[in-house]
Structures are given as C-alpha cells and as structure tokens.
C-alpha positions as a printed NumPy array, in Angstrom:
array([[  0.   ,   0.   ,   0.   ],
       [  1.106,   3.441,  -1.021],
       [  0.802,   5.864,   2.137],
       [ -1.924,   7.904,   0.184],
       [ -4.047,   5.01 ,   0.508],
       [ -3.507,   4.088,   4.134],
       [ -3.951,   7.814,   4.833],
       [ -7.107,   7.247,   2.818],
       [ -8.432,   4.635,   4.493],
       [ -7.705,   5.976,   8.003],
       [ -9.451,   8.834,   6.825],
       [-12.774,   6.577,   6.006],
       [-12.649,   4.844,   9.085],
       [-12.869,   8.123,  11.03 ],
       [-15.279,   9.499,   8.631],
       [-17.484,   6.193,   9.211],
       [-16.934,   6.428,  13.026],
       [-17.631,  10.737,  13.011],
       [-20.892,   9.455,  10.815],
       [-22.119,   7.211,  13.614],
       [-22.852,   9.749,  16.364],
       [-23.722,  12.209,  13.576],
       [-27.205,  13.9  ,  14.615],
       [-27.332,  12.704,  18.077],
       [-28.222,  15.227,  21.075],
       [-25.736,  16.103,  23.942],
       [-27.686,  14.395,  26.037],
       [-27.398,  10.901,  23.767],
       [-23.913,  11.45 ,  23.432],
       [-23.156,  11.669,  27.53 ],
       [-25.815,   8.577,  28.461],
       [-24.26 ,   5.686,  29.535],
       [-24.956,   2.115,  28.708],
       [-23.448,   2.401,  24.734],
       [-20.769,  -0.547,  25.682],
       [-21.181,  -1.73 ,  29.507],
       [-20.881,   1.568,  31.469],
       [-19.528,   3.769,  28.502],
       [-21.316,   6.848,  26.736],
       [-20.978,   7.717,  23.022],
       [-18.652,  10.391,  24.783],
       [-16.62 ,   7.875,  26.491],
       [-15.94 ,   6.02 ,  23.147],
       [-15.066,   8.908,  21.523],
       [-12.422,   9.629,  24.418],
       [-11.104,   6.361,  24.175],
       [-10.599,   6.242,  20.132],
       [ -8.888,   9.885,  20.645],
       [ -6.282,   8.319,  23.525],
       [ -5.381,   5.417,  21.445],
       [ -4.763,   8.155,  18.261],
       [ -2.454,   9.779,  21.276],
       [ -0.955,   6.884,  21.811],
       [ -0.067,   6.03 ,  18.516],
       [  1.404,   9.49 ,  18.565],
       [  3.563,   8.705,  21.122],
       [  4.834,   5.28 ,  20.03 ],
       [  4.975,   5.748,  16.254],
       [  8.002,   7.746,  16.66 ],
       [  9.749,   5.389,  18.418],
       [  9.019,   2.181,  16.403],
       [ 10.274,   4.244,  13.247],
       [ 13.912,   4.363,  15.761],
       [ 13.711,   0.827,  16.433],
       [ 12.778,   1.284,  19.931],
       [  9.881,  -1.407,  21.15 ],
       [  7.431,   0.403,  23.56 ],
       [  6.687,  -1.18 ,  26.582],
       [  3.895,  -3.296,  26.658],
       [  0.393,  -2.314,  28.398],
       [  0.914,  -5.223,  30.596],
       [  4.209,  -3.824,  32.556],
       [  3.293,  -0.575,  32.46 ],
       [ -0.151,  -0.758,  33.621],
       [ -1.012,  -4.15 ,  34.264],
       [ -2.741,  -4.821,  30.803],
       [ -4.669,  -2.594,  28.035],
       [ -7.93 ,  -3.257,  30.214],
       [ -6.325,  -1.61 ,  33.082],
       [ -5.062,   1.189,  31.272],
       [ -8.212,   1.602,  29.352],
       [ -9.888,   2.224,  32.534],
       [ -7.363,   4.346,  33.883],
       [ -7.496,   6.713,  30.821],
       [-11.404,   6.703,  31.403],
       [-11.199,   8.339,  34.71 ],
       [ -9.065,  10.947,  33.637],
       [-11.367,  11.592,  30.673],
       [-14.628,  11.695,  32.676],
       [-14.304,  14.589,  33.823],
       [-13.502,  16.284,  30.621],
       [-17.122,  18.45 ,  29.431],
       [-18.603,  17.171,  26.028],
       [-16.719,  20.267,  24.196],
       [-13.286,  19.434,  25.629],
       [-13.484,  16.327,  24.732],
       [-14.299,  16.945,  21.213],
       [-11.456,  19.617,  20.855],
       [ -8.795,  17.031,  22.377],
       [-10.138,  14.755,  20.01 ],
       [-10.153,  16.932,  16.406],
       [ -6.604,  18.19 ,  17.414],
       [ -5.381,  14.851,  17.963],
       [ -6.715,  13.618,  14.995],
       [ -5.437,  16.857,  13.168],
       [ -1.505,  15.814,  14.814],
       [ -2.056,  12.67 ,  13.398],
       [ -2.349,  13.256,  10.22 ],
       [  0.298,  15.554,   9.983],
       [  2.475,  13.069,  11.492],
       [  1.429,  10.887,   8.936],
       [  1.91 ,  13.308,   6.098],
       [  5.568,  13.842,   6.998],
       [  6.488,  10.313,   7.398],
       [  8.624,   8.731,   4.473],
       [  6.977,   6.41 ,   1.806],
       [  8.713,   3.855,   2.207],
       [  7.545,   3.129,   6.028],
       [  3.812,   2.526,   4.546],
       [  4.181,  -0.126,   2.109],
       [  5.153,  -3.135,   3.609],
       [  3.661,  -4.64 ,   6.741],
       [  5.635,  -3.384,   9.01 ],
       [  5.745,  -2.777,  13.298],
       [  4.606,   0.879,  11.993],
       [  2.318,   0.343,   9.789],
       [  0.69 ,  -2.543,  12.326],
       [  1.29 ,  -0.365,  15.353],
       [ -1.161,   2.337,  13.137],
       [ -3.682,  -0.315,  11.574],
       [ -4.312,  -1.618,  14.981],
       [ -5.053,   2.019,  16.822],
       [ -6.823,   3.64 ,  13.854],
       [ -8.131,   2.553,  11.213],
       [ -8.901,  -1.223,  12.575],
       [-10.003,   0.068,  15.291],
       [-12.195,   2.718,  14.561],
       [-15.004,   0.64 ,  12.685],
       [-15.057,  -1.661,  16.206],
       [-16.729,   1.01 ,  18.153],
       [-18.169,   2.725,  14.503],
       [-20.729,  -0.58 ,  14.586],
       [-20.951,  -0.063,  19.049],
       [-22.73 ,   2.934,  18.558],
       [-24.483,   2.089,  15.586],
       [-26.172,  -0.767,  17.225],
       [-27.122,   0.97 ,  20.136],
       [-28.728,   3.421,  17.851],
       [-30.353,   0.487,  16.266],
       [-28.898,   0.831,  12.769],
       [-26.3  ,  -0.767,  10.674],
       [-23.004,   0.191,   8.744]])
C-alpha cells in the first residue's frame, strides 16, 4: 500500500466512526450504557487516547525502539483503558471533542511527513497504526451504531 491510501483509508474509518454519532443530542452522546458503562462520549475519548498513543509510540518504532507493553506498564490494556477513562470523565462534552479533532489533526500531519517507504510493507509501523486507527475505529463505529439500532 502506497501511504496515500492508508492515509485514505484511516481517513474513512474516522469518517465512518464521526458518521455514527452524527445527529445525536448532547444528552445521547453523555448517556451511559453504549458498551457496559460507557457513553458515546466515552468512546469517543477512548478512540482519541489510542490516536495519542499512537502518537507517542509511532516515533519510536520508526527508531527501532519497542514500547513497553500495556501489561508492565499498567497491568494490561484493560487496566489502562480504565485508567485513561477516569481521567477523561471529567472532561465536558466540548473538551473532549477539541482534544479529540486536534489529535486527529496531529495525526495526520504526522502521517503526512512520514517517508513512503515506512507505509508499504507490513511493518511494526504500519501494524502499530492499523491496529489504533483505522482497525479500530469501525469496532466502536458498529458499538454505537447498534445501540442506535442501525447498521453500517
């Protein structure tokens, strides 16, 4: 793949993620009970910190430098999931939303500088990326689509 296209398709993930909260209230996008406890709000928190952490750890995989794994650091990606949900909860509706277009904004940037050459192969990048975006994305994409009781 050419990075153009995994741009791209990053790009339609998020589109197809935006599009599934697209026309909802404030008050649908705080109430709980989307997946388990978490709010359309909480999902969108949670894609945004995994864009930050790709972020962070692109960087270093393009040095050759392995990140740590979830499970040392934190004790597993559940356990650091729910850490990073506490600190977002008490974010309002509108910071959350900022954080989240200006992290996706960074990203693609990021992305935009990066040489060619680190997108066409399978790679740790390019896996480190597909896993946090655009793989990711359509998981909680069809969440909130079936809570609203429609497909993708």
């Amino acid at each position: 793949m050419k990075k153009i296209q995994v741009i791209d398709k990053l790009e339609q993930a998020w589109k197809d993620f935006q599009g599934s909260f697209s026309g909802l209230s404030d008050a649908e996008i705080v109430k709980q009970g989307v997946t388990g406890a978490w709010s359309v709000k909480d999902i969108i928190a949670h894609v945004s910190w995994w864009e930050e952490e790709t972020l962070k750890h692109l960087p270093e995989v393009l040095q050759g430098i392995r990140p740590q794994r979830y499970s040392v650091l934190y004790g597993g990606i559940d356990a650091f999931n729910a850490l990073m949900t506490e600190k977002w909860r008490s974010l309002t509706l509108e910071e959350v939303r900022k954080q989240t277009d200006e992290t996706h904004r960074k990203l693609l940037e990021y992305l935009k500088a990066v040489p060619e050459e680190h997108f066409t192969s399978e790679s740790r990048f390019r896996r480190r990326l597909r896993l946090d975006t655009y793989s990711h994305y359509p998981i909680h994409t069809q969440a909130i689509l079936s809570w609203r009781g429609k497909t993708a």
